[in-house]
C-alpha positions in Angstrom: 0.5 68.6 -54.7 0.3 72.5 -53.5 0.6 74.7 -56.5 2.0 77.7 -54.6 2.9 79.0 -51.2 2.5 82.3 -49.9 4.1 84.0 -46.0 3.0 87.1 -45.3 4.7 88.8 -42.9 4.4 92.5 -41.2 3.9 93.9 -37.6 0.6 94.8 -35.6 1.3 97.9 -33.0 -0.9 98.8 -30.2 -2.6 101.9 -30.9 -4.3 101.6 -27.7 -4.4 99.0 -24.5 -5.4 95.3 -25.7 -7.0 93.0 -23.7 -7.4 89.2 -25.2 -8.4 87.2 -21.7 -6.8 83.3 -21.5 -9.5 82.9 -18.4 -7.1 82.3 -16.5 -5.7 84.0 -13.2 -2.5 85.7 -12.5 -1.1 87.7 -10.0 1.6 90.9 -8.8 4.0 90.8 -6.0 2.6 94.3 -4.8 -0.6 93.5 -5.4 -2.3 92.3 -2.2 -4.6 92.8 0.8 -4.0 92.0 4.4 -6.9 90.5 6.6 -6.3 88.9 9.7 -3.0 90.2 9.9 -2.0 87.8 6.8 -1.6 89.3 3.0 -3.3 87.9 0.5 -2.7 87.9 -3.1 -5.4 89.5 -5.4 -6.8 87.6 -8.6 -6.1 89.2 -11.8 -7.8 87.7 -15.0 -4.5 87.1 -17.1 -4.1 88.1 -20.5 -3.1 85.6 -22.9 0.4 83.7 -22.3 2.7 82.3 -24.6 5.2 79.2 -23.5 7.7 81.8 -23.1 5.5 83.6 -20.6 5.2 86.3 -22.9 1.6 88.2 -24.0 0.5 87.5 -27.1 -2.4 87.0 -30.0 -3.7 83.3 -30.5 -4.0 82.5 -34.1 -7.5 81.9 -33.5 -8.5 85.5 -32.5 -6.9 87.0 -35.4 -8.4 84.1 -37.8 -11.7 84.9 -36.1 -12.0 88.7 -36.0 -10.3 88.9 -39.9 -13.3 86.7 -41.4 -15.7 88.8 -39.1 -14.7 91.9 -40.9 -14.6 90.1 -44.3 -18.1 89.7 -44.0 -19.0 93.6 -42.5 -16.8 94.9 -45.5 -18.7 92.1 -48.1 -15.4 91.0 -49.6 -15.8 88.2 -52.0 -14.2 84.4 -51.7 -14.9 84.4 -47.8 -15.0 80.2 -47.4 -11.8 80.4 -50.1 -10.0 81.8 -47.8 -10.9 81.2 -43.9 -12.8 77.6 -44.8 -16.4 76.5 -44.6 -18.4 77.8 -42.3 -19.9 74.8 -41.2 -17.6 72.0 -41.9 -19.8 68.9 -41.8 -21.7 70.5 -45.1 -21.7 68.4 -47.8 -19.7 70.8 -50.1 -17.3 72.2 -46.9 -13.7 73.4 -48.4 -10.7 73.9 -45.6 -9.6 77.7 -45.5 -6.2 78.2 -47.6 -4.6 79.9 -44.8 -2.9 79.5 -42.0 -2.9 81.8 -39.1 0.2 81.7 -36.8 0.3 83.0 -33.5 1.6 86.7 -33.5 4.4 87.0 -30.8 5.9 90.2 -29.2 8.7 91.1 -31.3 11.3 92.5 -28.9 13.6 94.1 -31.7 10.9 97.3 -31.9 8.8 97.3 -28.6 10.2 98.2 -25.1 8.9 99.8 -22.0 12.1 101.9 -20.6 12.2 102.4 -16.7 11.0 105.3 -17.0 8.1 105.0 -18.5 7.3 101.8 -16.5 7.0 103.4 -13.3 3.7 105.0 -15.0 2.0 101.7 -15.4 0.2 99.8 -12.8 1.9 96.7 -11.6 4.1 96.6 -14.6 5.9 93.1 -15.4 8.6 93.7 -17.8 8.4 89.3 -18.4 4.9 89.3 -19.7 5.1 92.8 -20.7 2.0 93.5 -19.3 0.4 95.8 -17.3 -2.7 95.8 -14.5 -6.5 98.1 -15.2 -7.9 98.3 -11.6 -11.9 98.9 -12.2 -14.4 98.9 -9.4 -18.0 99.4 -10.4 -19.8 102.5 -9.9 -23.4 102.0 -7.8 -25.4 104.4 -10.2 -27.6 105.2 -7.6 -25.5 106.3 -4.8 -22.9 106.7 -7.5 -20.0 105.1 -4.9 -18.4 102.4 -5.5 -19.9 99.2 -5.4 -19.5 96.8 -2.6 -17.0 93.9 -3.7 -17.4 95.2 -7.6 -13.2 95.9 -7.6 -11.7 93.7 -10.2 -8.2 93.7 -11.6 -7.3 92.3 -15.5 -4.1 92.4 -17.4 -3.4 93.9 -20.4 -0.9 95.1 -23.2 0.2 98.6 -23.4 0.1 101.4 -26.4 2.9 101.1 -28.9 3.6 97.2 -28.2 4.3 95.4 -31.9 3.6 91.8 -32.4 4.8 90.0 -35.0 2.2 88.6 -37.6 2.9 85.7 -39.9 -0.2 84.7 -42.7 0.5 81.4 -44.8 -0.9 80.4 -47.9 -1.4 77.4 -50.0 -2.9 77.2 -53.1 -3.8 81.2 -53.1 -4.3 83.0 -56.3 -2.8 86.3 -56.1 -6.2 88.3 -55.9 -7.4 86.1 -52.7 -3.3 87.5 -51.2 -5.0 90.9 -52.2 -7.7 90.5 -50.6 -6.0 89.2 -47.6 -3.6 92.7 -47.6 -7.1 94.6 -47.7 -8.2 93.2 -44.5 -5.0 93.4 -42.8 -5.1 97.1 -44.5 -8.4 97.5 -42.5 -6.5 98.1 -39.2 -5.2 101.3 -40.0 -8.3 102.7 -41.1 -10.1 105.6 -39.0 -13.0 105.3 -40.6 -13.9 101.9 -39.9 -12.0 102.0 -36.5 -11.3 97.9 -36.4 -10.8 96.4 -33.1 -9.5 93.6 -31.3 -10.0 91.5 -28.3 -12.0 93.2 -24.8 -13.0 96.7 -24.6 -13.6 97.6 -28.2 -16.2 100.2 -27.3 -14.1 101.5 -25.0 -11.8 102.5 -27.7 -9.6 99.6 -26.7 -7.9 96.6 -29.4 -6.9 99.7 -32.1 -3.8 98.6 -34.4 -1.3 99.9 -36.8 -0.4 97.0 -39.3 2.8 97.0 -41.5 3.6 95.1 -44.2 7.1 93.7 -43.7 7.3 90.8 -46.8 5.9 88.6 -48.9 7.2 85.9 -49.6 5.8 82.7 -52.4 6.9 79.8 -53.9 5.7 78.7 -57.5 5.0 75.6 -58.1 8.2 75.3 -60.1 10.0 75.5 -57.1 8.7 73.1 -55.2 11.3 70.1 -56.2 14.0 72.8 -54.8 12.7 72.9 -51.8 11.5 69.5 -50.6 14.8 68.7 -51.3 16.6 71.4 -49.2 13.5 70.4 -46.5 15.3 67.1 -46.8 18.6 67.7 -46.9 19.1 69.5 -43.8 16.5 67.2 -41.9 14.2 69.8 -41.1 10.9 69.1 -39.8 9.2 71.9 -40.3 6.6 73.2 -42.7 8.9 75.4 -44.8 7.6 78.6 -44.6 11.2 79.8 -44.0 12.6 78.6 -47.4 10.3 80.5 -49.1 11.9 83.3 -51.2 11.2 86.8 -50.9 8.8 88.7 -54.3 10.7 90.9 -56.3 10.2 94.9 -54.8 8.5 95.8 -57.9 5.8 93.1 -57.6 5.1 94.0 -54.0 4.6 97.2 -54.1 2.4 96.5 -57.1 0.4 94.4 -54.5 0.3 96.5 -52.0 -0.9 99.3 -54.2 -3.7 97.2 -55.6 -4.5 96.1 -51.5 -5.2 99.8 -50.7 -8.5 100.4 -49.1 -9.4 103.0 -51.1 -9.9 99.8 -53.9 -12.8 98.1 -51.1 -16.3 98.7 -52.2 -17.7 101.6 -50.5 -19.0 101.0 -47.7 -20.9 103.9 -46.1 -20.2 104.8 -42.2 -23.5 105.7 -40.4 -21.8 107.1 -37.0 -22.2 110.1 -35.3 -18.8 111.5 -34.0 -18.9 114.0 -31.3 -15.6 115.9 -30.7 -15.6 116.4 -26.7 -13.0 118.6 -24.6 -13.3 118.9 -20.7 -12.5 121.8 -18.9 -11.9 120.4 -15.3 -13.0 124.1 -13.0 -11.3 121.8 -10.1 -8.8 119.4 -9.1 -9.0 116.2 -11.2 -8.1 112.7 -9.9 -8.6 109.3 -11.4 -7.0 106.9 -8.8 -3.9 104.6 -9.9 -3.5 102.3 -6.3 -0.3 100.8 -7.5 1.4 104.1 -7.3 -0.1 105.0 -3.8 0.7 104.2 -0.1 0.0 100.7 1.0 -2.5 100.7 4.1 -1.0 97.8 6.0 -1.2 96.4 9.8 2.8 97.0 10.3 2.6 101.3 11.0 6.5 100.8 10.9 6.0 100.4 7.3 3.3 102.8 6.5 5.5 105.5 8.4 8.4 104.3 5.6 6.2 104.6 2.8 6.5 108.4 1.7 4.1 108.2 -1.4 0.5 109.4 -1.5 -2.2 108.1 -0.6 -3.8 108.8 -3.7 -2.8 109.8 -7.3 -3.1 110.4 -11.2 -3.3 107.8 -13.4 -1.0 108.4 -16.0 -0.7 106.9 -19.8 2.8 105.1 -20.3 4.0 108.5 -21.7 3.2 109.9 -18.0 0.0 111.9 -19.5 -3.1 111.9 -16.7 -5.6 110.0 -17.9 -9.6 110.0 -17.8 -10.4 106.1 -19.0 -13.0 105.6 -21.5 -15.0 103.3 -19.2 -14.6 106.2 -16.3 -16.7 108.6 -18.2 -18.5 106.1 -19.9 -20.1 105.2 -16.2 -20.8 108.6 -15.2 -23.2 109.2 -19.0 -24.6 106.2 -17.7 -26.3 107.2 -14.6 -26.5 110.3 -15.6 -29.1 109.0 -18.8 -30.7 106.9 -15.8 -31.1 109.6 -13.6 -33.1 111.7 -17.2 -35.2 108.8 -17.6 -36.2 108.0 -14.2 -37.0 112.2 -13.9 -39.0 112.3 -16.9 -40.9 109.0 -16.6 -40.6 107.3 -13.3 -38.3 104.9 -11.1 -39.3 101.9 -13.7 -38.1 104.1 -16.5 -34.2 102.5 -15.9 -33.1 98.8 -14.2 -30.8 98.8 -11.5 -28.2 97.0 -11.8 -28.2 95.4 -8.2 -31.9 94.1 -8.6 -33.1 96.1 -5.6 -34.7 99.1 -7.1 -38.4 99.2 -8.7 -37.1 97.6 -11.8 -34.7 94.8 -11.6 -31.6 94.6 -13.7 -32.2 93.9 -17.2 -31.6 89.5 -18.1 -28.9 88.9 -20.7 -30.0 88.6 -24.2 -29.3 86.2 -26.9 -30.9 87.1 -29.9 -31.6 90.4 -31.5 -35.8 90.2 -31.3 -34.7 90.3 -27.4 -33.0 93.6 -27.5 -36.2 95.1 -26.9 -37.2 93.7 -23.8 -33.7 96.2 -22.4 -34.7 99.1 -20.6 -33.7 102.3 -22.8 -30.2 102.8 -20.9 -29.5 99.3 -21.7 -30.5 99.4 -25.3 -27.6 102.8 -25.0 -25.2 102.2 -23.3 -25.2 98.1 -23.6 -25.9 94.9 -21.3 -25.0 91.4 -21.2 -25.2 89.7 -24.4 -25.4 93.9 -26.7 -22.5 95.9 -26.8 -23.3 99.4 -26.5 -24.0 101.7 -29.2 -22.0 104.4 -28.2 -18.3 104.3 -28.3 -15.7 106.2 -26.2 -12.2 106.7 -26.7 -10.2 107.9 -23.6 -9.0 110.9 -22.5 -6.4 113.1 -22.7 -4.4 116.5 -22.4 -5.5 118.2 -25.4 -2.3 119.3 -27.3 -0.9 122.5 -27.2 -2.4 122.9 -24.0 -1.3 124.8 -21.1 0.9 122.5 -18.9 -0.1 120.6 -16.1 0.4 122.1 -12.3 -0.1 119.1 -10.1 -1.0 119.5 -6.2 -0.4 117.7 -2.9 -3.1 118.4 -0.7 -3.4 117.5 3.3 -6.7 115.8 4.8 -7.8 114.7 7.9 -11.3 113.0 8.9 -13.3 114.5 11.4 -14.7 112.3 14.4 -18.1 113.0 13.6 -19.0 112.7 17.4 -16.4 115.1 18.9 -16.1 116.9 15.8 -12.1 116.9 16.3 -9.7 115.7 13.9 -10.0 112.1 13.8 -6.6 109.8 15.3 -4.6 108.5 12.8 -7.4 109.1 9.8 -4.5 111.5 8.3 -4.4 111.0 4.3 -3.1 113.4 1.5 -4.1 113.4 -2.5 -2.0 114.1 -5.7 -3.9 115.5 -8.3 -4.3 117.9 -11.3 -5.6 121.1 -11.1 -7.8 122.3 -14.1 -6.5 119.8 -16.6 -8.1 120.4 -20.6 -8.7 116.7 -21.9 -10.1 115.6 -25.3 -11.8 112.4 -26.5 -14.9 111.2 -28.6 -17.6 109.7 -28.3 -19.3 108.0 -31.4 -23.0 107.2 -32.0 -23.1 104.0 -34.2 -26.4 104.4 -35.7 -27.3 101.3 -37.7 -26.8 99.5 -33.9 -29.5 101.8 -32.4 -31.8 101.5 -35.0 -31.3 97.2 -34.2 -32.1 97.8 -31.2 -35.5 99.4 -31.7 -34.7 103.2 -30.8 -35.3 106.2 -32.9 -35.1 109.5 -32.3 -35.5 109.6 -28.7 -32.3 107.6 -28.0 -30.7 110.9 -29.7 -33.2 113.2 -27.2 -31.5 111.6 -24.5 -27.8 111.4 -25.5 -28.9 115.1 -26.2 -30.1 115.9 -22.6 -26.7 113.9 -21.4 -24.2 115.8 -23.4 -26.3 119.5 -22.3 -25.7 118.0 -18.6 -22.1 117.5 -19.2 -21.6 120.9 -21.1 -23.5 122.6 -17.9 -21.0 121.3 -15.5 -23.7 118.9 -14.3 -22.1 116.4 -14.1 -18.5 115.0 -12.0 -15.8 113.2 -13.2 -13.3 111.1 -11.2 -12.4 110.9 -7.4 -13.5 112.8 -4.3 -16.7 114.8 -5.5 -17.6 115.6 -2.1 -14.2 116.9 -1.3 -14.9 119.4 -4.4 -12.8 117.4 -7.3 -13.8 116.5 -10.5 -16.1 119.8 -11.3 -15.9 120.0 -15.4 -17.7 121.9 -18.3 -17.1 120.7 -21.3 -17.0 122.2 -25.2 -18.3 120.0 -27.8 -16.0 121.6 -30.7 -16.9 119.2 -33.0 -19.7 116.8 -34.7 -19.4 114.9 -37.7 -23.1 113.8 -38.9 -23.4 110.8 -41.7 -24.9 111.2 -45.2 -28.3 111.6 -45.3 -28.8 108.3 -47.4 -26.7 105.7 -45.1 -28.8 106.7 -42.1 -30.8 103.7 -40.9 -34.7 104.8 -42.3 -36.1 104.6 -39.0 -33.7 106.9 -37.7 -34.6 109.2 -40.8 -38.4 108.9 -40.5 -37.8 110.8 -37.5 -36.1 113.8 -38.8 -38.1 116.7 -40.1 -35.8 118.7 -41.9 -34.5 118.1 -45.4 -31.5 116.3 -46.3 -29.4 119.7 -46.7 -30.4 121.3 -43.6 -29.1 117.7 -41.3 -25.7 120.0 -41.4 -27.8 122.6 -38.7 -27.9 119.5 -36.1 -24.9 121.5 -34.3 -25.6 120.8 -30.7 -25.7 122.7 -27.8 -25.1 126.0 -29.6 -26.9 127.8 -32.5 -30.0 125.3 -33.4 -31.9 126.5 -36.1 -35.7 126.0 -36.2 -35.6 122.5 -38.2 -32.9 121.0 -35.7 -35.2 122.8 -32.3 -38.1 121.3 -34.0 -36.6 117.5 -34.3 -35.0 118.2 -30.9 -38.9 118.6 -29.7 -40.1 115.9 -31.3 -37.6 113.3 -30.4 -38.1 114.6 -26.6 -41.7 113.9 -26.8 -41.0 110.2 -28.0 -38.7 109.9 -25.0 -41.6 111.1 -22.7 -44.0 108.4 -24.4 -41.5 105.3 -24.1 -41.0 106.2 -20.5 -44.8 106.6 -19.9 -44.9 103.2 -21.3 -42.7 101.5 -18.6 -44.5 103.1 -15.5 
């Protein structure tokens, strides 16, 4: 017989969008495209339903992603806890807890009207919304022929309920538990969930709600109340609440400040963008429908294009916007300094086809350097984005309604009935980060020229070299950014053959302040991880 049981229970709230995919499809009412005269629904990859047609997390990808960190963080009693790696080992042992599907909890999270008239194809049901993303051809840089793809997803500030059971647990294994679950709220070692993690998406806020336990004394009491009222169920909701002083005893001792250190080897680059233009990141579900029936267009007074906006109406550069643009720009350095065999492309027509999916580390190798960056199928990239936003205390916003027309390019008149107007911001301030994980890179073979070139990127952006966003040609999306900020790791948790390639001494890593006042020992590393960019794309000519 079960000596003990343990419920813990607490809340996980969004701290930015999460996307778990059911691989299924789904679609919107206003979420079409006509051809032939008839509409026809667009796919979108649905996020994961509940049977009350509801978003929520599967047991099994919280089960999953807590023993992943477990073994990141090296806490002890792993197998205790989540079971046997490989259950048909001899000595395989069932995990002591249970891991109930976490549920929207509808007391705490809501999307007002308002604020769901800023969300794409909003569906207060499923309370879920829609990410549009077409791919960017990083050699026209347009957008990619048939490459426009639509998945749901789950807002900022949504709670689900979390429920953790326990048999058999000794109280430092429900510790340990509360450590993990600590993890989420942790900055430092910035624990995601489900799609898009490097996109800054799957971030959490956990809170501990209860905990709840029965001894093994009081086990008799409650078979017999199971009995007694003919319940079928498992129990968990006769167990009885721990006294206040013991919890907060236990959630003192789960703290994360108690893990074993565990050093951070990340580069984090503080980034704000200083848009010298208008500033547009297209949100169609907020925009004039093009239909066949011009009785309806004529009816249909919104723009034709405008801001996306966060649920809080803020505009919005997406992470994986800007990510794109680094991209081609790194392409575009490598392919200028070596030649066109330097990058892939990712349509398999240029010199060097697009790089094969990997499925083993040793193969990481065998990706083109952009690849080895920024990631491919089968490696998540080593550089992580968060998006981007007004920075605060910033001037407001002054959004403007411009008129176009296109021109017949044979008459050169106004073409008939090509009329269109754009909503956008003009000279918005936005901040993010971008975060170099360095023990990745060094896995994937690079050294210091992977830094040259994120070096020669972040110079391009700072120039105004780069665009961001819609309608370049027209002039939008013209930006210089600062780089205010950059937080370098300790000397001793960078990966060694990162640090075989730095010259300087361990006190003078500090001087790495990119783009502005180098001293001679960051120049000189700067020179010498430029020339090992030159010789790795001499090598792929």
């Amino acid at each position: 017989m079960s000596s003990n049981r343990w419920l813990i229970e607490g809340t996980l709230t969004t701290r930015s969008s999460l996307r778990i995919g059911s691989g299924d499809k789904t679609t919107r009412p206003h979420l079409y495209f006509e051809e032939g005269g008839k509409k026809r629904m667009v796919e979108v990859s649905s996020f994961a339903i509940d049977r009350n047609n509801q978003a929520y997390i599967p047991g099994t990808t919280m089960k999953g992603r807590l023993r992943s960190l477990a073994e990141t963080i090296s806490l002890p009693g792993n197998d205790s806890i989540f079971g046997s790696h490989d259950p048909q080992e001899i000595n395989a042992v069932g995990g002591k807890v249970t891991f109930f599907d976490a549920h929207i909890d509808s007391d705490i999270t809501g999307v007002s009207p308002e604020e769901s008239l800023n969300l794409a194809y909003w569906d207060n049901d499923r309370q879920t919304a829609v990410s549009a993303a077409g791919t960017i051809n990083r050699n026209t840089r347009t957008a990619a022929d048939k490459r426009l793809f639509h998945r749901e997803f789950v807002v900022e500030g949504t709670s689900f309920k979390l429920c953790l059971g326990g048999v058999d647990m000794t109280e430092a294994e429900v510790i340990d538990l509360l450590k993990l679950l600590n993890c989420f709220n942790s900055q430092e070692l910035n624990v995601g969930l489900g799609a898009g993690a490097s996109d800054g998406w799957g971030r959490f806020e956990w809170k501990l709600i209860s905990l709840k336990t029965l001894e093994h004394d009081e086990l008799i009491d409650w078979l017999t109340s199971a009995m007694s009222d003919g319940s079928s169920s498992a129990g968990w909701n006769n167990l009885r609440q721990i006294t206040p002083d013991r919890q907060v005893q236990l959630e003192k001792a789960a703290l994360i400040s108690e893990l074993p250190e565990r050093p951070v080897a990340k580069i984090s680059i503080g980034i704000q963008l200083n848009f010298e233009s208008n500033f547009l990141v297209n949100d169609p579900s907020r925009t004039k429908r093009n239909s066949d029936n011009k009785s309806e267009d004529a009816n249909d007074n919104r723009p034709n294009n405008t801001p996306l906006l966060t649920r809080n109406g803020k505009v919005l550069l997406p992470a994986s916007s800007i990510r794109g643009a680094l991209r081609s720009q790194a392409e575009r350095i490598l392919r200028t300094i070596g030649s066109a065999h330097s990058a892939c492309y990712p349509d398999s027509i240029g010199p060097r086809p697009a790089c094969k999916p990997i499925k083993t580390i040793d193969e990481v190798q065998t990706l083109c350097p952009a690849c080895r960056i920024f990631g491919a199928p089968g490696w998540r990239s080593t550089v992580e984005l968060t998006d981007f936003t007004p920075v605060e205390n910033g001037d407001g916003l002054t959004v403007e309604k411009q008129e176009f027309v296109a021109i017949d390019r044979f008459t050169g008149g106004a073409a008939p009935g090509l009329k269109f107007n754009v909503t956008s911001v003009y000279k918005p301030k936005l901040a993010g980060h971008l975060t170099v994980d360095l023990i990745r890179l060094d896995k994937s073979g690079a050294s210091g020229w992977a830094l040259a070139l994120l070096v020669l990127v972040l110079r391009d952006l700072v120039e105004g070299d780069i665009r961001l966003g819609f309608g370049s040609a027209k002039g939008f999306g013209e930006v210089r950014a600062l780089i205010p900020q950059i937080n370098i790791p300790d000397w001793q948790v960078i990966p060694k053959g990162i640090r075989n390639d730095l010259i300087c001494k361990e006190e003078e890593l500090s001087n790495l302040t990119f783009p502005v006042s180098l001293s001679d020992d960051a120049r000189s590393n700067l020179e010498l991880w430029l020339e090992q960019l030159a010789a790795v794309c001499k090598t792929l000519q």
